[in-house]
The first five atom37 places (N, CA, C, CB, O) and aatype in JSON, in Angstrom:
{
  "aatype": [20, 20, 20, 20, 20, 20, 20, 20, 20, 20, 20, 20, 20, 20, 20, 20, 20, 20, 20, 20, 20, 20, 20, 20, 20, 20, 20, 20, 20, 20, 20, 20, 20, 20, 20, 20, 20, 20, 20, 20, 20, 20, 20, 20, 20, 20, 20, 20, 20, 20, 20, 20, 20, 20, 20, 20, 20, 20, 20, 20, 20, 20, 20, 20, 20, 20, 20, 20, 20, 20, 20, 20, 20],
  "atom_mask": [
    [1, 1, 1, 1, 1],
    [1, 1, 1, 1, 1],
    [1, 1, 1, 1, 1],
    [1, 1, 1, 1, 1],
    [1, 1, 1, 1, 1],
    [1, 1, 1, 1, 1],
    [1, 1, 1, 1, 1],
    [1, 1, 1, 1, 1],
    [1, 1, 1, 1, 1],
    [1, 1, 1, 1, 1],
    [1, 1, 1, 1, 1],
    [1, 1, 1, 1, 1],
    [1, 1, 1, 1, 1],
    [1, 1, 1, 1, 1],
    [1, 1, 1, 1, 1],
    [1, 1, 1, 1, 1],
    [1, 1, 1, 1, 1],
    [1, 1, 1, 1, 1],
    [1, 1, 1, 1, 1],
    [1, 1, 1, 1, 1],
    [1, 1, 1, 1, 1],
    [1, 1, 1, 1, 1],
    [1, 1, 1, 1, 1],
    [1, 1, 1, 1, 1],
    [1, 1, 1, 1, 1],
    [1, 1, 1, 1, 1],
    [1, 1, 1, 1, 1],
    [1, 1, 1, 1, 1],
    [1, 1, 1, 1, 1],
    [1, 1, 1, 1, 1],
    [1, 1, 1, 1, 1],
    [1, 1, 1, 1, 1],
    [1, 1, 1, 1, 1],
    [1, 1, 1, 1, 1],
    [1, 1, 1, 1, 1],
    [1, 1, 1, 1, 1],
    [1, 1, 1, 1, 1],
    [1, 1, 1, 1, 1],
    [1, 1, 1, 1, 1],
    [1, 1, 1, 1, 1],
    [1, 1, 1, 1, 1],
    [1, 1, 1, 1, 1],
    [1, 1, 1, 1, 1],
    [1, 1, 1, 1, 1],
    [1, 1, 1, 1, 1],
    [1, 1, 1, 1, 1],
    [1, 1, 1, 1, 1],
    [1, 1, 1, 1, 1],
    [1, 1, 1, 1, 1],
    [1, 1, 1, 1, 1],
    [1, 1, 1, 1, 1],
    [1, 1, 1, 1, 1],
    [1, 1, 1, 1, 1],
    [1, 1, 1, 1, 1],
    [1, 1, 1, 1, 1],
    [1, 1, 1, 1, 1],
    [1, 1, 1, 1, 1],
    [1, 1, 1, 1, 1],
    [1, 1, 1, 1, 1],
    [1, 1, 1, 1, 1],
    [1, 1, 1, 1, 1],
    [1, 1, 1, 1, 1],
    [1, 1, 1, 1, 1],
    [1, 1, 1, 1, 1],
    [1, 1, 1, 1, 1],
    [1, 1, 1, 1, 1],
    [1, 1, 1, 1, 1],
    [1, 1, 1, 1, 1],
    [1, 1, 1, 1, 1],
    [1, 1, 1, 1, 1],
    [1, 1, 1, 1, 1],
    [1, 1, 1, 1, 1],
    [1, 1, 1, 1, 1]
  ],
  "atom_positions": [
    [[64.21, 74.08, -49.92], [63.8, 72.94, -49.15], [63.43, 71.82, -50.1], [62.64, 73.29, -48.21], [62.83, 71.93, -51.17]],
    [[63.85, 70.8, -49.55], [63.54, 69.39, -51.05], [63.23, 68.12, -49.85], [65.62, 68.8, -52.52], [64.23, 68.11, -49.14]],
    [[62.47, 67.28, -49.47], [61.85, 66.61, -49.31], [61.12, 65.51, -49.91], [61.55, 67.1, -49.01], [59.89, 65.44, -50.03]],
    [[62.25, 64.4, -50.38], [61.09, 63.53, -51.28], [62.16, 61.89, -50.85], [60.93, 64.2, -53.67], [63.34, 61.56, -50.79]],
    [[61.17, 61.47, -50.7], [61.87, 60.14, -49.84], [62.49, 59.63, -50.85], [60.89, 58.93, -49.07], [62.11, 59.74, -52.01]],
    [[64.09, 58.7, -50.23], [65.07, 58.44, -51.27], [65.84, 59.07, -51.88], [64.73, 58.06, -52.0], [66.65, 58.56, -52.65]],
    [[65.7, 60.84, -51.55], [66.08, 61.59, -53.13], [67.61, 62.71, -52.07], [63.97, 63.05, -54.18], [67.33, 63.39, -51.09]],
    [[68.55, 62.63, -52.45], [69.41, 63.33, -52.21], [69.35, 64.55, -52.52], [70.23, 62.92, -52.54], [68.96, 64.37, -53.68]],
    [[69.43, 65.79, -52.42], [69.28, 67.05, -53.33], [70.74, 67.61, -53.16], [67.99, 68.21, -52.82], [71.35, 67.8, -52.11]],
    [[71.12, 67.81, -54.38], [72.69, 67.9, -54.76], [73.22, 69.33, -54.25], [72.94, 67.76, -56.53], [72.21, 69.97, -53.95]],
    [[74.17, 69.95, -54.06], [74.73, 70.87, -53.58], [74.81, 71.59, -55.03], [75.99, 70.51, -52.71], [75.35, 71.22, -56.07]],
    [[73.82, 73.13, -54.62], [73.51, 74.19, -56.15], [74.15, 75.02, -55.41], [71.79, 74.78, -56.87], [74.46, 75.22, -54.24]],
    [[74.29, 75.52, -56.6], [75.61, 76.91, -56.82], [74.35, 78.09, -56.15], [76.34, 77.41, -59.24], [73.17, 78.13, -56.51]],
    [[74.86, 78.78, -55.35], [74.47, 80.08, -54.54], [73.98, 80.77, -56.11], [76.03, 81.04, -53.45], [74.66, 80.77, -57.13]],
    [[72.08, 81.53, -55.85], [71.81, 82.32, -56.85], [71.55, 83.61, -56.08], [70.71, 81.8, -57.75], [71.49, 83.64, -54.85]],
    [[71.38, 84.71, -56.91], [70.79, 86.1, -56.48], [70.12, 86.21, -55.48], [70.03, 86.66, -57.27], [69.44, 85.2, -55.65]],
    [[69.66, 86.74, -54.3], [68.66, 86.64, -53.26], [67.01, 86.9, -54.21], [69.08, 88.0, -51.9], [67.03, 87.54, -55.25]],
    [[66.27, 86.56, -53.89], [64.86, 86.94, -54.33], [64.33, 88.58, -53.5], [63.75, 85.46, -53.8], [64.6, 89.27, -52.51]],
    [[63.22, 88.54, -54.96], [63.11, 90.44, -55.08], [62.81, 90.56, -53.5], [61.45, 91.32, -56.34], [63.27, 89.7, -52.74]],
    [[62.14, 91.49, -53.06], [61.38, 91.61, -51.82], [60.32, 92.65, -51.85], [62.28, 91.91, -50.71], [60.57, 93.84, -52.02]],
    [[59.67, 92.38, -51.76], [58.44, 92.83, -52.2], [57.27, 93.29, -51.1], [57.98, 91.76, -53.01], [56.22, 93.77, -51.52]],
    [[57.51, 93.13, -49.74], [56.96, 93.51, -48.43], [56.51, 91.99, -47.62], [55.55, 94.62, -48.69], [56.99, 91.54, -46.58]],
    [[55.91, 91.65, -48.12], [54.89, 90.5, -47.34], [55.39, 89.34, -48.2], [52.94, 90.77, -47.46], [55.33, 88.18, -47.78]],
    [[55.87, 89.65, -49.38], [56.34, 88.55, -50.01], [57.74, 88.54, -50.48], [55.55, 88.31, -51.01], [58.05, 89.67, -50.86]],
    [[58.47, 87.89, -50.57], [59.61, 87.4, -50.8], [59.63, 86.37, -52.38], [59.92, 86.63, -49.4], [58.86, 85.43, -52.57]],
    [[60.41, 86.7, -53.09], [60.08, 85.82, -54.29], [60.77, 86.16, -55.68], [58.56, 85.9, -54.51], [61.75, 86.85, -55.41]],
    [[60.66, 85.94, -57.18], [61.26, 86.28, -58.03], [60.09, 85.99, -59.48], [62.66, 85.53, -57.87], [59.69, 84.91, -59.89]],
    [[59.79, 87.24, -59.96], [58.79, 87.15, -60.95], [59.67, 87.55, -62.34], [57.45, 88.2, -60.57], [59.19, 87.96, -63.4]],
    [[60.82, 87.36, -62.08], [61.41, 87.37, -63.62], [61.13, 87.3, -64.66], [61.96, 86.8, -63.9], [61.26, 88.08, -65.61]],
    [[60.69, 86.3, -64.54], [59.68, 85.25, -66.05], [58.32, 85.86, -66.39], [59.09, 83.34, -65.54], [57.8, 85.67, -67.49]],
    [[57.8, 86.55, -65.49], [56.08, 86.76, -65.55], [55.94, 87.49, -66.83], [55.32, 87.76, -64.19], [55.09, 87.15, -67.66]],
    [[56.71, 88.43, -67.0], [56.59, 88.91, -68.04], [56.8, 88.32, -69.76], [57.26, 89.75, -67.67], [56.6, 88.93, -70.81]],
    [[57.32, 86.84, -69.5], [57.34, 86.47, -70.68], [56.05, 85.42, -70.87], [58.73, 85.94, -70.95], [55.79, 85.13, -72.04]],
    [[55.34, 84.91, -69.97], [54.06, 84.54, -69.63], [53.02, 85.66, -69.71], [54.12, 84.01, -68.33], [52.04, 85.37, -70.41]],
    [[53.02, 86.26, -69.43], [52.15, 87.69, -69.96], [52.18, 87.88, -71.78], [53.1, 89.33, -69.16], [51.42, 87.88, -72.75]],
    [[53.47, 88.01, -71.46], [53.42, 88.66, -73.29], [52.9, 87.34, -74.57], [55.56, 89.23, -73.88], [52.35, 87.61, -75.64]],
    [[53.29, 85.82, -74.05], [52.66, 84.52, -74.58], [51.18, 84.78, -74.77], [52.88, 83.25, -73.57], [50.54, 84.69, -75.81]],
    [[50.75, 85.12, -73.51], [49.25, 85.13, -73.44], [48.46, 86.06, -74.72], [48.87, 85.79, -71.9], [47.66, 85.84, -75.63]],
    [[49.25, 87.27, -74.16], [48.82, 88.25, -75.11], [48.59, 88.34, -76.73], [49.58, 89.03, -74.89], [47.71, 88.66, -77.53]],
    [[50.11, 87.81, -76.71], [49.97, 87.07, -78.73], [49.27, 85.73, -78.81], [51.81, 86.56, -79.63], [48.94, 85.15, -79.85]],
    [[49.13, 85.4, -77.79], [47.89, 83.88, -78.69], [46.52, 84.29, -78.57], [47.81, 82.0, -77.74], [45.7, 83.79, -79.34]],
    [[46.04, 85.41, -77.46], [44.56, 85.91, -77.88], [44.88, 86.94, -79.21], [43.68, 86.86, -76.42], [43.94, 87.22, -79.95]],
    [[45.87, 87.35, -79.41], [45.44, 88.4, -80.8], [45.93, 87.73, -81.72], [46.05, 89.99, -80.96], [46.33, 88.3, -82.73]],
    [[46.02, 85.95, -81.54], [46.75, 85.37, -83.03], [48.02, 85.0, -83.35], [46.67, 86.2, -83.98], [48.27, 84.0, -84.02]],
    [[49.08, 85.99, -82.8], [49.87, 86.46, -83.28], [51.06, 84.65, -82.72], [50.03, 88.31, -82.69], [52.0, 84.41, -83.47]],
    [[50.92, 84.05, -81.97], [51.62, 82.92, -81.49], [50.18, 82.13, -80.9], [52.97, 83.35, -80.27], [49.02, 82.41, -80.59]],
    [[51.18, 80.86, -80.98], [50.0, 79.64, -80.46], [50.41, 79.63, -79.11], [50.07, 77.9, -81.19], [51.5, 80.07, -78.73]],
    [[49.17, 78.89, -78.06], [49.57, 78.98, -77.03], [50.63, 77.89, -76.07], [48.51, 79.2, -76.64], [50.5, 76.67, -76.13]],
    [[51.59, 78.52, -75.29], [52.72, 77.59, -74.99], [52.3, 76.45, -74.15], [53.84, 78.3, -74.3], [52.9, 75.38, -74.05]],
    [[51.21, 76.78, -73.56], [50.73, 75.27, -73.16], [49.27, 74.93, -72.55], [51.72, 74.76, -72.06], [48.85, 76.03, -72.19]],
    [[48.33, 73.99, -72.26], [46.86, 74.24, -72.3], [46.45, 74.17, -71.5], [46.13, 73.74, -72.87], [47.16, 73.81, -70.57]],
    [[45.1, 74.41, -71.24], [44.47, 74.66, -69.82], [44.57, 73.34, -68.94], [42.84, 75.1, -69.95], [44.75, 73.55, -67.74]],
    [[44.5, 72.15, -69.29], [44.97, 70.97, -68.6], [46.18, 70.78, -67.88], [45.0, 70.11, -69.38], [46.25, 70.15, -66.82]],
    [[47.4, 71.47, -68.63], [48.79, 71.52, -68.26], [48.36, 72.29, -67.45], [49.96, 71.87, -69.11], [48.5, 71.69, -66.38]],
    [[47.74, 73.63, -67.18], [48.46, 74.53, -66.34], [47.06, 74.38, -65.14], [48.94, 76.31, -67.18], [47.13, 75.02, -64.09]],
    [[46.42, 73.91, -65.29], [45.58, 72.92, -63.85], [46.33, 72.08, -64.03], [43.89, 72.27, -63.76], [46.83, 72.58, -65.04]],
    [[46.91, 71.08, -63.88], [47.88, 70.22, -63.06], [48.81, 70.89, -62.05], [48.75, 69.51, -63.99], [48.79, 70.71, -60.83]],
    [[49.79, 71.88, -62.89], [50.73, 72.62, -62.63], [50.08, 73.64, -60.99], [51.06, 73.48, -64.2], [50.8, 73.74, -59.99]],
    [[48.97, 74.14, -61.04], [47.93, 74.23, -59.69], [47.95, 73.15, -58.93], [46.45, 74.4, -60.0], [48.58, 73.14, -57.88]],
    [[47.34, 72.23, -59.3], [47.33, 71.18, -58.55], [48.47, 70.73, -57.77], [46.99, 70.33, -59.24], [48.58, 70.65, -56.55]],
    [[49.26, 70.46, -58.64], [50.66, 70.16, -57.44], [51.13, 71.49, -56.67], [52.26, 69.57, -58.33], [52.08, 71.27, -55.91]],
    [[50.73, 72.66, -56.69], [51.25, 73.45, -56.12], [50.46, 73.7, -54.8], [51.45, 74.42, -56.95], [50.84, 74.27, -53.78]],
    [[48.84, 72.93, -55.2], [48.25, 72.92, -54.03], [48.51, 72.1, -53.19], [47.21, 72.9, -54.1], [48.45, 72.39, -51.99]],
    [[48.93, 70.62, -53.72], [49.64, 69.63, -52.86], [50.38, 69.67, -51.94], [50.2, 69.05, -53.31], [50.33, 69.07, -50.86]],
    [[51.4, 70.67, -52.49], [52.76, 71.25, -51.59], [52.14, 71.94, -50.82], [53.97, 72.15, -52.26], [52.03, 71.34, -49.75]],
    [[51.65, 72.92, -50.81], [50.76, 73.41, -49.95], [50.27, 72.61, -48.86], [49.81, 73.81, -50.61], [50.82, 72.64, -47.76]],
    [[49.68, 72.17, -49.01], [48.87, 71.35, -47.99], [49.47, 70.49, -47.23], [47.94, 70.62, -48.52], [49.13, 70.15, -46.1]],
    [[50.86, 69.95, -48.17], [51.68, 68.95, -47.51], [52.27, 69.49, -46.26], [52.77, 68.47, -48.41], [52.43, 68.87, -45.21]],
    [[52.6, 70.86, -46.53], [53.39, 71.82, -45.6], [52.24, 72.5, -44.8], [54.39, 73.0, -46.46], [52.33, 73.64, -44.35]],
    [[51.5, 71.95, -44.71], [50.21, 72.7, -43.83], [50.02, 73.98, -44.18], [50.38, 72.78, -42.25], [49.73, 74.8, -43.31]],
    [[50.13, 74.27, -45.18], [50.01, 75.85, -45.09], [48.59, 76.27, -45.82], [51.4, 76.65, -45.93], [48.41, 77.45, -46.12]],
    [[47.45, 75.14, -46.14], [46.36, 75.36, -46.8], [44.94, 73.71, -46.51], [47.11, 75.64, -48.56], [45.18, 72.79, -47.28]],
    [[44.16, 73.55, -45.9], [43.91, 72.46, -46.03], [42.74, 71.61, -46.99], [43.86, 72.35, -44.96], [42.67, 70.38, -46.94]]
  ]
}
């Protein structure tokens, strides 16, 4: 679903269906490479891929959408 005034959303190539998971529907592919980031920048081992400011924003708009879609108020 894409919704943003002015904005056409282009015709994407058909992907995989998302996992299914009971109550949720979705695709955590990636989590695990977000996990393992985390893990080597508390033991040192890598710096972290991005900072607590980035990833409150990255919340923030997700609460937006949320709310936009009534689904939180």
């Amino acid at each position: 679903y894409c919704h943003i005034k002015d904005y056409v959303m282009p015709e994407l190539p058909k992907t995989n269906p998302p996992n299914d998971y009971g109550p949720y529907k979705g695709s955590a592919a990636n989590h695990h490479y977000v996990i393992e980031n985390v893990v080597n920048a508390l033991n040192g081992n890598h710096s972290e891929t991005t900072n607590v400011f980035e990833g409150m924003k990255v919340v923030g708009f997700i609460e937006k959408i949320y709310r936009a879609g009534g689904f939180i108020k």
